[in-house]
Every structure is written in C-alpha cells, then in structure tokens.
C-alpha positions, 0 to 999 in steps of 0.5 A: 965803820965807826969813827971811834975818835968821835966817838970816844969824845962824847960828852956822856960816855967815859969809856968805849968798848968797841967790837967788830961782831958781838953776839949781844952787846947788852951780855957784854954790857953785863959783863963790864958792869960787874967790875969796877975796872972801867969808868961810867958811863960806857958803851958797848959797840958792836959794827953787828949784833947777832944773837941780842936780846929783847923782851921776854923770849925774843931775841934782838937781831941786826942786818948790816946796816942797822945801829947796835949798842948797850950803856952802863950807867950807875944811876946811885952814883950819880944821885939818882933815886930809886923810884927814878931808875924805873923811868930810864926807859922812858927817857931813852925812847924819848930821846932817840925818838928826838934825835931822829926825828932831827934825821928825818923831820917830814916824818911823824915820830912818836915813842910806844910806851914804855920801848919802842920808838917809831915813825910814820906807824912802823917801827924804827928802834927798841930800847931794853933795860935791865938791871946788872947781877950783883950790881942792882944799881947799875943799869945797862941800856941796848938800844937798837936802830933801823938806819941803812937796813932797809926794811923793804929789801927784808932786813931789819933791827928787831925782836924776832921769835927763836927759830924763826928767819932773820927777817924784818918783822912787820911794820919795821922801817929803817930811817933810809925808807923814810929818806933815800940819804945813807946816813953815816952810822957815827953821827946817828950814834952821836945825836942820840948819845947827845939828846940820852946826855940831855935828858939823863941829866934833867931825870938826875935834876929831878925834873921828870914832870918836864919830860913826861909832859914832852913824852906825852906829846909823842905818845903812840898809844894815846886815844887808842884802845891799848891790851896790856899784859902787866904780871900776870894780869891782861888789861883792856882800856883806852890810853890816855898817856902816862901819869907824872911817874911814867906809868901807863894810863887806861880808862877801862870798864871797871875805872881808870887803871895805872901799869907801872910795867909790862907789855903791849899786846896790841893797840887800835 
C-alpha cells in the first residue's frame, strides 16, 4: 500500500488521483487532463495496472509489486517551448535513471534513447509520453518500474504484445534482482518524483545543454551499432550519443544522420 500522506506533500505534484486497480493510468491521466477542474501538476495512481499502454501496439502490463503511475503536466503554462516538450521523455529516463540508481549504486544504470531505462543490460522501467486530445499543450507522462516483481520468478513491468502470456519480457530485471532488500513502493516513488521536479525544472530554465551532456553519460547505445525505425524509414548507423536537442546520432554509411523520433529496433 501507498503512503498517500507522503505522497500528496511532494514538492512537484499538486493533486493526487489515487486507485486500487486502474486498467491504464496514462487513459485515466487523459481523462483529468481534458478538464480544468483539477490542478498541475498531477499524478495518477494505481496499487495495479492491467491493461496500459506502450509504444505502438503493445500493451503496459504490471505484476504485484511492480510501480505504475501517469502525470499531467502543462508545460505552456509553466513557459516551457514548444521545441522543449519533445524532450519530456528524455529527462524523465534521465531521472528515473538517477533515482534508482541511489537504490542500487553497485549496479550500472544507464538510459536507452529515447524511454527505457536500465541496469546492468536488463531493463527495469519505460516512460511513455503523449500529448492530451484537445489539450495539445499538456502532456501525460506513464512511467513504469520493475521494483519487487521480480523478474526471475516470471513477473514484470513491460510491453508485451496483444495476445500474448503475462510474463516478464526478455532481459527485464526488477530492482529486488539487483538486491535482495524489498523496497517500500512510496519512497521509490518519491525519489523519482523528486529527481523528474530537478530536471523538470532545469528543462523550464532552458538549461537543456546541462542535461544532455548527464544523459550522454548514461547513454546505453553509445558506440553500438543501433536499427532505427523513424516514420517510415529504418536506419542502420553506429550511435554516437545525442546532440544538443536530444536527438539521436548515427554514423551511417551515407554520413552522420540525426532521428528527432522513433524507435530502436535492436543494438550490438
């Protein structure tokens, strides 16, 4: 169980919508988000999410265990650009990349452009962001945490195809696989809240140079030959990081190419 007193004091949050079981708190965070009847920040809760979303077609699932929440945030309101919302995902790896590793510092954390956070090669939590219907200026924010689930009894927090068993995908690992400790639920919650209220508030104060040089530092796909799928377009190159506006950069037969958005269809 939550500590929702804790909870609802933190610095970043404003407002706290809180649920036993929710099919996908990013739907819900939709929902909130096209109403003006609550304030901004929020975070949508859930103790279990059962039918979330990822990227594309595949769906979010969680086992007991696992950390499951959305946030609203309305980034026009609290000045930030508009070429600056596009980097929302980045800096929110970046920090649950940071706030976990302060869980588990032995292990090697390190952030997959442009979602994925993970440790010691297995992958312990994704971030989604999406903008709201009628609202294009607000964004919601899921992210997802392997924390007690672990991974090596067949559970998990991760995409999984429609159709398929509810079991942790390959190469997931929960932060209990990492280290044997039970870690109370609220207080990862609350590490990442804090470190996403740091560097969301550097991304407002335009001091995004500053976080892409700490995400480079972490960047899984450094050096690795990388496949991109970017619209309609696949791209082979070798990755040399992220450039000062958080897209992705290759060295490809044909030059150097830069993938503002997509997906990483597999890395060596």
């Amino acid at each position: 169980m939550f500590d929702l007193p804790r909870i609802t004091k933190s610095g970043l949050v404003r407002h706290v919508d809180y649920h036993q079981s929710l099919g996908s708190t990013s739907d819900r965070a939709l929902e909130l988000a096209a109403g003006d009847e609550l304030p901004l920040p929020l975070l949508v809760l859930a103790e279990r999410q059962t039918d979330g979303r990822g990227r594309g077609t595949n769906r979010w699932w969680s086992a007991d265990g696992a950390l499951t929440f959305s946030l609203v945030l309305d980034p026009a309101a609290q000045g930030l650009p508009a070429e600056g919302r596009a980097r929302v995902a980045l800096i929110a790896g970046l920090a649950v990349c940071e706030a976990l590793e302060a869980f588990v510092p032995r292990a090697e954390w390190r952030v997959k452009w442009p979602n994925d956070v993970f440790a010691n090669g297995g992958k312990v939590g994704g971030i989604l962001t999406e903008s709201a219907p009628g609202f294009g200026e607000r964004l919601i924010v899921g992210i997802g945490i392997n924390v007690n689930n672990s991974t090596a009894r067949g559970q998990g927090t991760g995409d999984r195809r429609q159709g398929t068993e509810n079991i942790a995908p390959a190469g997931a690992v929960a932060l209990v696989d990492l280290d044997p400790l039970p870690r109370e639920l609220t207080d990862v919650l609350l590490a990442v809240l804090d470190r996403f209220e740091l560097r969301w508030g550097e991304l407002l104060e335009g001091r995004f140079s500053e976080l892409a040089c700490a995400y480079r530092q972490r960047c899984l796909l450094t050096g690795k030959t990388v496949t991109v799928t970017s619209g309609e377009e696949r791209v082979v190159g070798r990755c040399r990081g992220i450039d000062g506006r958080g897209a992705l950069v290759l060295a490809t037969e044909r030059g150097h190419r830069t993938i503002i958005a997509g997906s990483i269809d597999a890395w060596e």
